[in-house]
C-alpha positions as a Markdown table, in Angstrom:
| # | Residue | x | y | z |
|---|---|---|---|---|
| 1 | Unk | 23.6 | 16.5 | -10.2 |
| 2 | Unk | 22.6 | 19.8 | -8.5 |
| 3 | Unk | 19.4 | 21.5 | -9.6 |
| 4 | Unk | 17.6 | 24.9 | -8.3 |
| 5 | Unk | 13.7 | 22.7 | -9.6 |
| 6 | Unk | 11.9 | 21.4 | -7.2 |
| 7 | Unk | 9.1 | 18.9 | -7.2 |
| 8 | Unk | 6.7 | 21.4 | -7.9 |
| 9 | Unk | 8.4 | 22.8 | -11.3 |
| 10 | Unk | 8.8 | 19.8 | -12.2 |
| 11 | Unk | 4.8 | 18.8 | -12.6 |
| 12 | Unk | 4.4 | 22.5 | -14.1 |
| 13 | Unk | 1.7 | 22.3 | -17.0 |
| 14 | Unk | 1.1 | 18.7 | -16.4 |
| 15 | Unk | -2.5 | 17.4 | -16.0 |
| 16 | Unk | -4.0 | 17.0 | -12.2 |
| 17 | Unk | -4.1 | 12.9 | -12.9 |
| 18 | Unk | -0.2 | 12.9 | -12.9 |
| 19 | Unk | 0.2 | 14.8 | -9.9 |
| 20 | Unk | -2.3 | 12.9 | -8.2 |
| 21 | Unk | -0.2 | 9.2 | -9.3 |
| 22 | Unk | 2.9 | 11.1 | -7.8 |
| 23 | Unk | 1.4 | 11.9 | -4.6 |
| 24 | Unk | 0.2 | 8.6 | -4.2 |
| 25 | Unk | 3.5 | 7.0 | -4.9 |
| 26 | Unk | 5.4 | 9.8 | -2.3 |
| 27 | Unk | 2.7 | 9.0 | 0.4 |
| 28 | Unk | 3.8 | 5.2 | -0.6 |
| 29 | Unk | 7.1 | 5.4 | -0.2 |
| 30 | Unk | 8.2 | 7.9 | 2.1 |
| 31 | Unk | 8.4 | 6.4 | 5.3 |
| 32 | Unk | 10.3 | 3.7 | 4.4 |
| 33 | Unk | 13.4 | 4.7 | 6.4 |
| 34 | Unk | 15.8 | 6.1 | 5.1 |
| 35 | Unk | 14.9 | 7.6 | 2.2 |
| 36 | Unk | 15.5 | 11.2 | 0.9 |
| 37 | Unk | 13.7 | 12.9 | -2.2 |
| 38 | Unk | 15.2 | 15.7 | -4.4 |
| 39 | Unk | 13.9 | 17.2 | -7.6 |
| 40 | Unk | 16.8 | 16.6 | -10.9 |
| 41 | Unk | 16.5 | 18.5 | -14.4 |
| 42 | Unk | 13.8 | 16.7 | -15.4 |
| 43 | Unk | 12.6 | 13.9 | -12.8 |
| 44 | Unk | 12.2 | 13.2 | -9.2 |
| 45 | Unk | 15.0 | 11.0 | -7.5 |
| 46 | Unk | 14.6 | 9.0 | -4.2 |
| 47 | Unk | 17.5 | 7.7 | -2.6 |
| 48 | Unk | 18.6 | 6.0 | 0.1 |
| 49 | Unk | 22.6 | 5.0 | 0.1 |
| 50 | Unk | 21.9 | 5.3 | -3.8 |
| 51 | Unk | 19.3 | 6.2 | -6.1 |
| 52 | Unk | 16.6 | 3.3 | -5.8 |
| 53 | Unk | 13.6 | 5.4 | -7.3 |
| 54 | Unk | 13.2 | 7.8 | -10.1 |
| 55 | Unk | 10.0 | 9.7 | -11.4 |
| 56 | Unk | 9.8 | 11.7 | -14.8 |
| 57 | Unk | 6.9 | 13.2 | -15.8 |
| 58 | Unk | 5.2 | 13.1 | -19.3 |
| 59 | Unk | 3.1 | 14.2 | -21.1 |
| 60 | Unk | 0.1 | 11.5 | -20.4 |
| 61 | Unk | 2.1 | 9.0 | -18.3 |
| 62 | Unk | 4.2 | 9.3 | -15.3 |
| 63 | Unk | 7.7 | 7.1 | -16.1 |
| 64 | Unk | 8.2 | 4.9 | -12.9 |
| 65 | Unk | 11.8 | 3.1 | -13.2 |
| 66 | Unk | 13.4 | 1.4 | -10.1 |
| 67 | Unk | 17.0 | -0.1 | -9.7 |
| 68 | Unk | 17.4 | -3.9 | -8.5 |
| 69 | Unk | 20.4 | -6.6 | -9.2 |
| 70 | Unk | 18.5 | -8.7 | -11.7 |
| 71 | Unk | 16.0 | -8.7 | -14.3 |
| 72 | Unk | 12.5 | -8.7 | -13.1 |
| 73 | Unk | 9.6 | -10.5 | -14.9 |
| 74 | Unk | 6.6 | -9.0 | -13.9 |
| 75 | Unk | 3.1 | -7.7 | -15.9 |
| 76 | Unk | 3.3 | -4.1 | -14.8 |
| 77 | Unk | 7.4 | -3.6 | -15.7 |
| 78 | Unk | 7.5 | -2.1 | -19.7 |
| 79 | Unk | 11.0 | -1.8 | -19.8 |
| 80 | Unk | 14.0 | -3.2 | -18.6 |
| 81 | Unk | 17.4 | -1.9 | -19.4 |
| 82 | Unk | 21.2 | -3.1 | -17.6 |
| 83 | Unk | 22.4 | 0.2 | -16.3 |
| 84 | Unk | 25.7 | -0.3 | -14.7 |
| 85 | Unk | 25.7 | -3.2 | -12.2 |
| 86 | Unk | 22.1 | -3.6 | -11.9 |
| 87 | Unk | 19.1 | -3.7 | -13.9 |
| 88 | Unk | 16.6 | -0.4 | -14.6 |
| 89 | Unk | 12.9 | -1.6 | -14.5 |
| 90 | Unk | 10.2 | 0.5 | -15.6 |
| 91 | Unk | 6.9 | 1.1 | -15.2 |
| 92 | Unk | 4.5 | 3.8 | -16.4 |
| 93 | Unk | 0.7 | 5.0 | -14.8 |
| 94 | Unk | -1.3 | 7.8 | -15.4 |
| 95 | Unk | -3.4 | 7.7 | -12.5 |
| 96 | Unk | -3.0 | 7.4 | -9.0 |
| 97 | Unk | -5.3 | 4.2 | -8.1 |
| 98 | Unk | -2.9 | 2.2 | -10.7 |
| 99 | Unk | -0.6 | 3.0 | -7.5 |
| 100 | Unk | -1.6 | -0.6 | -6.0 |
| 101 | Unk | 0.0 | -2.9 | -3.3 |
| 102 | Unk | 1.2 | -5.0 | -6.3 |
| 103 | Unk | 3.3 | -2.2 | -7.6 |
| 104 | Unk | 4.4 | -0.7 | -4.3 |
| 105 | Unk | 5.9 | -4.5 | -3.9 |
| 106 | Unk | 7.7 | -4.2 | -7.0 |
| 107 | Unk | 8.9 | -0.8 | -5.5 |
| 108 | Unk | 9.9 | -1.9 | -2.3 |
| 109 | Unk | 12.1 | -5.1 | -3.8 |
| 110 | Unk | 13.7 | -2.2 | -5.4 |
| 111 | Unk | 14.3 | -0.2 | -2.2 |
| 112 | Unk | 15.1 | -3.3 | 0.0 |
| 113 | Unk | 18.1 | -3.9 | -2.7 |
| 114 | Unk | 19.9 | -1.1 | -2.2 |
């Protein structure tokens, strides 16, 4: 989908925490190779042959869902819903040291799937 937002009006009128959990995900992620990042209506997407990552803002939480072929048991995952061929898993934090090595290896199963 092809959007003129970027990152930035997308944060617009949230609170400093959220931005902060963002930017600690980003500097998380980024260098895994490849992987692009674009601003959607309403969320951030990160891709690499497909969507693997994508970020909405809330009002008090920052909605953190990954892609990965099955269903994933874990404490920090909220929310699991089948989406096509493979399963959304989401997780939410409001605060960017909740951005831990345990949930960046959730993230990264995510990103080594697809």
């Amino acid at each position: 989908m092809c959007s003129t937002k970027s990152v930035d009006n997308i944060f617009e009128g949230k609170p400093s925490n959220l931005i902060l959990a963002f930017d600690q995900v980003l500097v998380s992620v980024i260098d895994w190779e490849p992987c692009t990042v674009g601003a959607s209506t309403n969320t951030i997407v990160f891709t690499k042959e497909k969507a693997w990552l994508i970020i909405r803002p809330m009002s008090k939480q920052i909605d953190i869902k990954f892609y990965y072929p099955t269903k994933i048991d874990h404490r920090l995952v909220m929310k699991v819903t089948y989406y096509g061929n493979r399963f959304a898993h989401h997780i939410r934090i409001s605060q960017e040291n909740e951005v831990t090595t345990e949930l960046l290896s959730l993230l990264r199963k995510g990103y080594d799937a697809y």
